[in-house]
N, C-alpha and C positions, 0 to 999 in steps of 0.2 A: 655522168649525166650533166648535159650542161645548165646551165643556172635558169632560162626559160624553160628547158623542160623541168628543172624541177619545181618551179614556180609556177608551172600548169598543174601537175601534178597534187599538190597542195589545195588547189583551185579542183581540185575534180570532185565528183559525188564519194569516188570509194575514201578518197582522205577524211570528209567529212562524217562519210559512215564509222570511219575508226574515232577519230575526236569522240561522236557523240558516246561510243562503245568505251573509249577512255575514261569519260565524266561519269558514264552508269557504275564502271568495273571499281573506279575508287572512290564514290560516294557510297556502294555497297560494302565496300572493303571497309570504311570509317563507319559504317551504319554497324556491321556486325563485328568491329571490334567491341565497337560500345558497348553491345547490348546483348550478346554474343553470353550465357544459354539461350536468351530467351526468358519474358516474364511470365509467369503462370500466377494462375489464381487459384481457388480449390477445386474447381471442376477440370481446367489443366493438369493440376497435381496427382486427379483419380485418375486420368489417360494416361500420365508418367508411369504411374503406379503400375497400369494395367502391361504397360510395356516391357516394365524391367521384371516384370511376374509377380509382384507382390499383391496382387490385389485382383480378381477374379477379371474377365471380360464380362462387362452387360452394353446392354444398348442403350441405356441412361446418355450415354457417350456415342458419335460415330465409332464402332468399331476399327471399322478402317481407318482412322487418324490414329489408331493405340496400335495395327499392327504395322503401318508404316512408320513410325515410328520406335516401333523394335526390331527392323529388318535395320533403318539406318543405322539406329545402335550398335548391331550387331556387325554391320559391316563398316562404321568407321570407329567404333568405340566412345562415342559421344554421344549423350544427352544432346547437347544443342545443335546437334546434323540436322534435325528436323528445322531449327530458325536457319538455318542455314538457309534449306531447300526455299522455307516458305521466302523469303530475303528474293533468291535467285530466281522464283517465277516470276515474281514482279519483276523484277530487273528485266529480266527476259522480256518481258512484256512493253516494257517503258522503252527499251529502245530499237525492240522491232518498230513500234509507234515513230519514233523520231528518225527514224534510217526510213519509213515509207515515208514519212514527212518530204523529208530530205528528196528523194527522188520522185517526187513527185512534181516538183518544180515551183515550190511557194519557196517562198524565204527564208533563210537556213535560219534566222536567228528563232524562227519559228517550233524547226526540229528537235531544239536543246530543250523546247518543253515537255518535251513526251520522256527523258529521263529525269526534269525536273519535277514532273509528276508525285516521285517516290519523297522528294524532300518538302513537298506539301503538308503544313502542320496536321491535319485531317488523313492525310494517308501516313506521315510518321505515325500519329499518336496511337493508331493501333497495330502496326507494322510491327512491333517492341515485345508484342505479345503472345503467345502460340495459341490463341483462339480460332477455334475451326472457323470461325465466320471470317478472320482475318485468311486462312488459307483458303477457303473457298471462292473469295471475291480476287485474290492473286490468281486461283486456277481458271478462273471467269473471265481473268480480263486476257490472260496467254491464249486460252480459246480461242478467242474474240481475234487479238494478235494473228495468230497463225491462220485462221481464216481467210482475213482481208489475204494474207500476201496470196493463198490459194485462189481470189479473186481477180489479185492485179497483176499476176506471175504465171506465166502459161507452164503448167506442166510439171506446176506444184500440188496436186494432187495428193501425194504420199502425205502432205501436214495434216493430210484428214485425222489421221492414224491417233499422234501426237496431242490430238485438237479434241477427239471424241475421249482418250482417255482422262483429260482434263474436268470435261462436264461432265465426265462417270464419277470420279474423284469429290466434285465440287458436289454434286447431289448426294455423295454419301458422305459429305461433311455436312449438310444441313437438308434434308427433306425437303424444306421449303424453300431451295433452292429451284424447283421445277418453276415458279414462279419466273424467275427472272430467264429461267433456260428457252422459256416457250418462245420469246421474242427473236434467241438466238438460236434456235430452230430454224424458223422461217427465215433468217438472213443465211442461215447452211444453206438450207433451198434455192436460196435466192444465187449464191457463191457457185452451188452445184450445175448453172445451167447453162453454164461455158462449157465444161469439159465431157456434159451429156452425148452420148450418141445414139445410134439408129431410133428403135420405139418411142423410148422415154424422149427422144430430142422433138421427136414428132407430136405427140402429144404435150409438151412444154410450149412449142412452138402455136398448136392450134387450139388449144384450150391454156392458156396461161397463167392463171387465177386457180381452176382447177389442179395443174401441174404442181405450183409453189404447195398449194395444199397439201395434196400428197407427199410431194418430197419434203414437209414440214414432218409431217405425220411420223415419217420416215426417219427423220432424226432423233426427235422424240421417241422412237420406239426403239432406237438402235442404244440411245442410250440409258434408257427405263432398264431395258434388258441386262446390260453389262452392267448398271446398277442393281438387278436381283442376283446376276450372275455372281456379283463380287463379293455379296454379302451370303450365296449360299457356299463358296469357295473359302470364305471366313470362318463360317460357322462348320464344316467340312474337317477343320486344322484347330479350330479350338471351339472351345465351349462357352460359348454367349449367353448368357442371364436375360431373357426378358423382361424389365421391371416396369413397361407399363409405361413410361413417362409422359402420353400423352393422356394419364389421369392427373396432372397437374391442370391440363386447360377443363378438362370436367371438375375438377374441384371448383378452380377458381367461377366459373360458371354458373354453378349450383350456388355457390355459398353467397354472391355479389347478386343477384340476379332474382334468385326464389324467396319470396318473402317465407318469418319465419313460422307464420303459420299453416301454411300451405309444406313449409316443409317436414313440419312438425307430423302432419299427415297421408304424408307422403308414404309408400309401402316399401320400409326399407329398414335396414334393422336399427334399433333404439340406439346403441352405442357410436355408430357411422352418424345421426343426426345431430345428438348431444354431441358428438367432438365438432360440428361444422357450425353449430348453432356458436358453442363456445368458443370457436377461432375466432367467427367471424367478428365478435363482439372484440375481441384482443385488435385483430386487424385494424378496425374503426376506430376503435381508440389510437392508435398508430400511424393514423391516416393514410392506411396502404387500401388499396382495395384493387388487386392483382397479386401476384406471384404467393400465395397463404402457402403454400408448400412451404416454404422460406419464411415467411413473416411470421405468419403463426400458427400454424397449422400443426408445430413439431415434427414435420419430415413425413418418414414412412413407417412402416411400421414395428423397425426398432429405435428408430430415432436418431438415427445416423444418417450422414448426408446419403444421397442416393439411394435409400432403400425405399421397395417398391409400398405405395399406400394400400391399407388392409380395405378391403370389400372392395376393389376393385371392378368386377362386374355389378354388384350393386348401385357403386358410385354414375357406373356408367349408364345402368335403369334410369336410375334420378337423372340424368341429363337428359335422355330422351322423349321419358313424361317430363317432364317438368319443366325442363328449358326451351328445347324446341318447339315444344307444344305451346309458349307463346312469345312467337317472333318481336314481337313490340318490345318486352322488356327486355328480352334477349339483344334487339339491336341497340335500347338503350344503354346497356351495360357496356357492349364492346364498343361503341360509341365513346362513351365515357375513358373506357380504357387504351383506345387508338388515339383519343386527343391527344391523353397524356405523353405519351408515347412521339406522336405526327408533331408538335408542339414544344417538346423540351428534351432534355440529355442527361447522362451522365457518365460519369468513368470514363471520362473524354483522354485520360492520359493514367498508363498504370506505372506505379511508382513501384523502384523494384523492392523495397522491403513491404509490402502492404499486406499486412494482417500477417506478416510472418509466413504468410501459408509454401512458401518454397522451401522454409528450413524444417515446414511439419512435413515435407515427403522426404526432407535430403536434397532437396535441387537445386544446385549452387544458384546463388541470388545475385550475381554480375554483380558490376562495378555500378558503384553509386556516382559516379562522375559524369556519367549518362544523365541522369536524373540535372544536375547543375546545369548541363550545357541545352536540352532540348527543354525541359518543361517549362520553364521560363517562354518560351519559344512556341510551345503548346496553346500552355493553361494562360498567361501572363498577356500575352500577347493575341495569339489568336482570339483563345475563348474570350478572353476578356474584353478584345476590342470589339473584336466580329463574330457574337457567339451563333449567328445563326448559319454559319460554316460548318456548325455542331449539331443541327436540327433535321431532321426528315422536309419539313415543311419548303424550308429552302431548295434541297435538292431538288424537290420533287417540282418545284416551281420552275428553278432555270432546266429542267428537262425537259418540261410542258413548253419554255417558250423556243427550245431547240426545236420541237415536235413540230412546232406551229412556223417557224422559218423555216424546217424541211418539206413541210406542205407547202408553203407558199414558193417556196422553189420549185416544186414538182409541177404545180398547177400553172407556174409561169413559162417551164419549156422541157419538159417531164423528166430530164437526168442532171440538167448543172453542164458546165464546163467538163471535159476528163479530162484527166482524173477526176472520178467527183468523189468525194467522203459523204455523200449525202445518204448513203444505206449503211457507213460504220454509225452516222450522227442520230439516225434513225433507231437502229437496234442498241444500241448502250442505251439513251433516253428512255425508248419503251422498255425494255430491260429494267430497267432502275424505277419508273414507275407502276412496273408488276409486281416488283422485289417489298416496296413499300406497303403499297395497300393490299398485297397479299399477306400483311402481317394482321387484317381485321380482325380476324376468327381467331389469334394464336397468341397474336402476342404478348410474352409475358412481365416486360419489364422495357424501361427506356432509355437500356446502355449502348451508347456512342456505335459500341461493334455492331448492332443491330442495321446502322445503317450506312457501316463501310463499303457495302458495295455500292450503294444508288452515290455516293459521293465518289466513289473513285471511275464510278464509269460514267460521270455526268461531266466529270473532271474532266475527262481521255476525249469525251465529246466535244469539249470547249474548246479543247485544243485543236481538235480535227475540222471542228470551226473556221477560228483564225486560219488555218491554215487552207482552209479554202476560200476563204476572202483574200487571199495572198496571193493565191493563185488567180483568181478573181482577177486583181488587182495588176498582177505583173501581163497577163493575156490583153489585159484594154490599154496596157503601155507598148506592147508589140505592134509593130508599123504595119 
């Protein structure tokens, strides 16, 4: 080859699609050496547990994250095959992002941010850890990924496949993952209506409002389905524990909420009142007023983590007289405990010896050198200069003003420049602002992972952003 053609060559899109694929392939390679099992906490440690067979399946835990990770087990002989995978969605994800960047004709130095993404103190600091909520927002954002290119690539269709198994995946890592799914429903709809033909194109075409509707519906139910499907194929091959754990948000409810007179006569049996009258008093003293399962409530009903709480259906009486029957105090309470939450953070960075809890399952505890080179970098720097990088309230703010530049785009000339990024900048933002305030009703505490995903797809928005100001920008340079 001669030396201009190789120096075109270099200059072309596919050169820079391998670069940006070189920076994701060895910043993950450095990412999982470091940290490489994986950090776990005690509710991590009960899913190891439940994997390696030592410790029963319940649904305390996604199932599905305990038998995917003992099929990896099983087939590479590792514990940490699972940080692996979760490591490689996101990679996956980060530079399909920066390869559409790339060819879509903005700014290259623009694309190297869709894998710079992953070395965001905010997307490291829970990246480290094998919490479901950190692999559900990595399955969220590949989805998301494989989508667009089904949008902007004719006759990529087949990524449907790859794209629906992800949101089944993501929803049986967190429930209240349908939250953030509904927004990315209606952008499936939206992707779907290129490759539509005969009926459906016809009806898309003359009713279009109604069409996305449906075809939203459509996705939602496709994947609702392979979410009951997966979980009755689980439960099929082994045997699942139902313990109930959505009597933690009834607890904390009744006990934050009902005064204790009212509860006192309440019709419910003596011992179930006196334990809630006398948690709650320990909790207050404590200044906790959320998660009493944990605080002080003593667990379940042997007293070990996870075990399911005694009068369970009683518990659940008491919510329905007594809570919902009055909305006022009821919305003051979760009011109360969303602030907390919408407002502030923590366990923004897991350090890998913390509470020992990896050496009380067996689960090697990685190199502590990890901890020297990033948390500094985390906690030191990040958190500490720019904590509200660490906040709900933030995210949810530059999503709102994303929301409101893709309105105002829309209503200025209804699609953008095309390529336009303005329905990916769309569905992450709304996404991420479902994700948040559908934690009113549930949420139980205000750690950092609660709100990985509305920062990492607010993040991926930002970027697709710039990147279309760039585009913007190189088109009114064109003669």
């Amino acid at each position: 080859m001669s030396r201009p053609t190789v120096l075109g060559w270099l200059r072309s899109p596919l050169a820079w699609d391998l670069l940006l694929a070189l920076v994701t392939v060895v910043w993950s390679f450095v990412f999982i050496r470091l940290f490489l099992p994986g950090r776990i906490n005690v509710d991590i440690g009960n899913q190891y547990q439940q994997a390696i067979g030592q410790a029963p399946f319940t649904d305390w835990h996604p199932p599905v994250m305990s038998i995917v990770w003992r099929l990896l087990i099983d087939l590479t002989g590792r514990p940490g095959s699972l940080f692996v995978l979760q490591v490689v969605l996101l990679a996956a994800a980060a530079l399909i992002i920066g390869v559409i960047i790339n060819r879509s004709g903005a700014p290259r130095w623009i694309s190297l941010l869709g894998p710079v993404t992953m070395a965001t103190p905010w997307a490291l600091s829970q990246l480290t850890t094998l919490w479901k909520d950190t692999q559900m927002a990595a399955a969220l954002m590949l989805a998301v990924a494989l989508l667009v290119i089904t949008r902007l690539v004719p006759k990529a269709w087949l990524l449907w496949l790859p794209a629906i198994l992800l949101l089944v995946y993501a929803v049986g890592l967190r429930k209240n993952a349908v939250f953030a799914l509904i927004p990315i429903a209606v952008y499936g709809a939206f992707c779907l209506r290129g490759p539509l033909r005969g009926g459906l194109r016809t009806v898309m075409e003359r009713a279009p409002r109604w069409g996305l509707a449906g075809l939203s519906v459509l996705v939602i139910g496709v994947v609702g389905f392979g979410s009951v499907a997966t979980e009755a194929v689980i439960e099929s091959r082994v045997e699942v524990a139902h313990n109930g754990q959505i009597s933690q948000i009834f607890l904390d409810d009744v006990m934050f909420s009902v005064p204790d007179a009212e509860l006192r006569a309440a019709d419910a049996p003596a011992e179930l009142k006196d334990h809630i009258s006398s948690a709650r008093d320990t909790c207050l003293e404590k200044g906790e007023i959320w998660d009493a399962y944990w605080n002080c409530y003593g667990r379940g009903d042997t007293g070990r983590a996870f075990s399911p709480l005694e009068y369970q259906d009683e518990l659940k009486d008491l919510w329905l007289n007594e809570v919902i029957t009055h909305p006022v105090r009821y919305i003051e309470y979760r009011s109360a405990v969303f602030s907390s939450y919408f407002f502030s953070s923590k366990l923004e960075y897991w350090e890998a010896d913390w509470n020992g809890e990896a050496e009380n399952v067996g689960y090697e505890t990685g190199s502590v050198k990890a901890d020297y080179i990033f948390r500094p970098y985390v906690e030191d720097f990040a958190l500490a200069t720019f904590p509200m990088l660490f906040k709900p309230w933030f995210w949810s703010l530059v999503a709102a003003v994303m929301l409101g530049l893709a309105y105002r785009e829309h209503k200025r000339d209804g699609t953008g420049p095309a390529p336009s990024f303005w329905p990916e900048i769309t569905v992450l933002s709304t996404s991420s602002l479902c994700y948040v305030f559908g934690y009113f009703p549930i949420v139980p505490a205000n750690h950092f992972r609660y709100t990985y995903w509305p920062a990492l797809a607010v993040t991926v928005a930002f970027v697709l952003w710039l990147a279309q100001r760039g585009i913007q920008r190189v088109r009114n340079l064109e003669p």
